[in-house]
Wavefront OBJ file of the C-alpha trace (Angstrom):
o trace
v 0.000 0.000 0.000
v 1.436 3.367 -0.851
v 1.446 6.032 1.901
v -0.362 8.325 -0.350
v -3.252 5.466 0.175
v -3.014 6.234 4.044
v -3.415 9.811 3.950
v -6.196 11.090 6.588
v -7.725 14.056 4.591
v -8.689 15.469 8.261
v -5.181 16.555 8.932
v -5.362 18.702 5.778
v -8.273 20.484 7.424
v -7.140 24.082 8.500
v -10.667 25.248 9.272
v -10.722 22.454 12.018
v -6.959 22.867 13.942
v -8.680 26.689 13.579
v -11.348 25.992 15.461
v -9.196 23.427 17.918
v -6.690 26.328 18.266
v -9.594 29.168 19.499
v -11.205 26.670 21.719
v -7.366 26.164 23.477
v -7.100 30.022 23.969
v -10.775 30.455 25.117
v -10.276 27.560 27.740
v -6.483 29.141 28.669
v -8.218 32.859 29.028
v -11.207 31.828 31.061
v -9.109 30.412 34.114
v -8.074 34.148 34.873
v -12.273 35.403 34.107
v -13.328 35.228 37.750
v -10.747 37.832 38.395
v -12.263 40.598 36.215
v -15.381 39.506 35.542
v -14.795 39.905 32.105
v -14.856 36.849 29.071
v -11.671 37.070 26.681
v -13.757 38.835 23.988
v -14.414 41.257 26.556
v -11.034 41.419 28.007
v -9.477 42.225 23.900
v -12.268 44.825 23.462
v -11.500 46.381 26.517
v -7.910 46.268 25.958
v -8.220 47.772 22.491
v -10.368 50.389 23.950
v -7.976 51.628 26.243
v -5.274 51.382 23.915
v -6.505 53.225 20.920
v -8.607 56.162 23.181
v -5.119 57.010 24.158
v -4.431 58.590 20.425
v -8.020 59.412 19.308
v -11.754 58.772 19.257
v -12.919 55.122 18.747
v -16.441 53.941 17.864
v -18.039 50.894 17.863
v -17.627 50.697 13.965
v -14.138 50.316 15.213
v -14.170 47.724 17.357
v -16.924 45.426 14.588
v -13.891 46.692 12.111
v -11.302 45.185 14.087
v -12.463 42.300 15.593
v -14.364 41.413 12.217
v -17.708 40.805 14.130
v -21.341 41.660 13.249
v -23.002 45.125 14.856
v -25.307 42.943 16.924
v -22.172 41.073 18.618
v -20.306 44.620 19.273
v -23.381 45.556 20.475
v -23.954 42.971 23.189
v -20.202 43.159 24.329
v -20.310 47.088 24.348
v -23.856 46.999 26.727
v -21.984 44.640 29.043
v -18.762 46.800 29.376
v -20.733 49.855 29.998
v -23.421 47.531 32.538
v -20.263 46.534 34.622
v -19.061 50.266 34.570
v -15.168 49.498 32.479
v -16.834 52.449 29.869
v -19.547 54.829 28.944
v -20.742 56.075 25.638
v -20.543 59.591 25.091
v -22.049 61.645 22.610
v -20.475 63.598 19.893
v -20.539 67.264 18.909
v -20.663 66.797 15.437
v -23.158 64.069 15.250
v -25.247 63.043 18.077
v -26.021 59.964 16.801
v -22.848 59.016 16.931
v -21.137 57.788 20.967
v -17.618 58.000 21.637
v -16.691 54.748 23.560
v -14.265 55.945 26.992
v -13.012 53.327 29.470
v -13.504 53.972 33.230
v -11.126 54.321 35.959
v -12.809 51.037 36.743
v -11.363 49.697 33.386
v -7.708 51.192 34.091
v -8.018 49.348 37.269
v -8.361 46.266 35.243
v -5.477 47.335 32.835
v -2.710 46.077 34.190
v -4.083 42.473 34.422
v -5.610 42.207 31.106
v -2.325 43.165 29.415
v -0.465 40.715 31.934
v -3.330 37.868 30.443
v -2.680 38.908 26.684
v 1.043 38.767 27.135
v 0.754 35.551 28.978
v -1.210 33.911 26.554
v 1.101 35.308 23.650
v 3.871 33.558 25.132
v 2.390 30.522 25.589
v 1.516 30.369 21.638
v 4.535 31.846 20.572
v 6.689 28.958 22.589
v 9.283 27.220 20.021
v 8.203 29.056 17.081
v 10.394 31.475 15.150
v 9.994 35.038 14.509
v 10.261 34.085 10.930
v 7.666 31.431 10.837
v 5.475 33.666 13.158
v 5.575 36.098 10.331
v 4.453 33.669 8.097
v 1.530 32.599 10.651
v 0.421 35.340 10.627
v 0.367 36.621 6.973
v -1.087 33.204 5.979
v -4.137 33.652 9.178
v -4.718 37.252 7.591
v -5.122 35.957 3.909
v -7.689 33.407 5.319
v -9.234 35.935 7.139
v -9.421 38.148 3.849
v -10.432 35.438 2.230
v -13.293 34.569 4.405
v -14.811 37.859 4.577
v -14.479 38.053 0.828
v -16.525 35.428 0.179
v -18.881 36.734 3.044
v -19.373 39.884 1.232
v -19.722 37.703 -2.404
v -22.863 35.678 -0.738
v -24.054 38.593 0.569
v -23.997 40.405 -3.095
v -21.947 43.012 -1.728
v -18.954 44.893 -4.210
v -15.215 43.446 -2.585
v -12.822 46.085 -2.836
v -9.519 45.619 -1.650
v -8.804 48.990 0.498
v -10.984 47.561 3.610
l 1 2 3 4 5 6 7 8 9 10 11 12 13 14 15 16 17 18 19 20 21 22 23 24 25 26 27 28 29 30 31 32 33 34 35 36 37 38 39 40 41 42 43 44 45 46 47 48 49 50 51 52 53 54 55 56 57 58 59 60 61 62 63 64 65 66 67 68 69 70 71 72 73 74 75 76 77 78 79 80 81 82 83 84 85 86 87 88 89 90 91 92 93 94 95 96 97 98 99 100 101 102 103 104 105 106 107 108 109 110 111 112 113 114 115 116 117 118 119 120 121 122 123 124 125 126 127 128 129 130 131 132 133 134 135 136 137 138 139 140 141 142 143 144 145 146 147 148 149 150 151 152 153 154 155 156 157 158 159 160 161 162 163 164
């Protein structure tokens, strides 16, 4: 028998070690949720918050932009910071329908142990693996991901253009 014949076609399936991969990290991040109070969606939204309020406005267009999720799911995760008191919405000058998102002094108290969780996790997954092939990781992860929402916008009937 040749050892093409033996081939499992399930190790060839990214979309599965994917999943397997993002079920690891959720299962890593949650031991440190009790803490906080916070999931590890809400911990990375938080995080970018506060990072990016530093050098200007951000919106939650921003974070649905970033984190590549629907309006409903920013929506639910922005309620729940604001709920718990890590931000508040704030209305802008220039268009009122429009709310500034601004973390708390509640959410800087939380600062300090949500990047401590990030980096911990980053090492973790970074263990034994090049900078070079991290590089690569990651440049293959964000063609899938382009991919992906390519074809999202194709079965949606919406025009791809390649400057978003």
């Amino acid at each position: 028998m040749c050892a093409e014949d033996t081939h499992d076609p399930a190790q060839d399936d990214v979309g599965r070690l994917i999943n397997v991969v993002a079920h690891q990290l959720k299962r890593q991040m949650c031991f440190h949720e009790e803490e906080s109070g916070l999931t590890n969606m809400q911990k990375r939204v938080l995080h970018h918050v506060m990072f990016h309020t530093l050098e200007s406005d951000i919106y939650q267009k921003d974070i649905e932009k970033e984190f590549q999720i629907r309006r409903s799911t920013a929506s639910g995760i922005l309620q729940l910071l604001e709920k718990n008191g890590f931000i508040r919405r704030e209305a802008v000058a220039k268009d009122a329908r429009l709310k500034r998102i601004v973390p708390t002094a509640k959410a800087e108290g939380v600062r300090e142990e949500i990047l401590s969780n990030i980096r911990d996790m980053e090492k973790i997954l970074r263990k034994g693996i090049s900078e070079k092939d991290m590089k690569i990781c990651r440049h293959v992860l964000e063609q899938m991901s382009e991919n992906l929402l390519g074809n999202e916008k194709q079965s949606r009937g919406e025009e791809i253009t390649d400057h978003e």
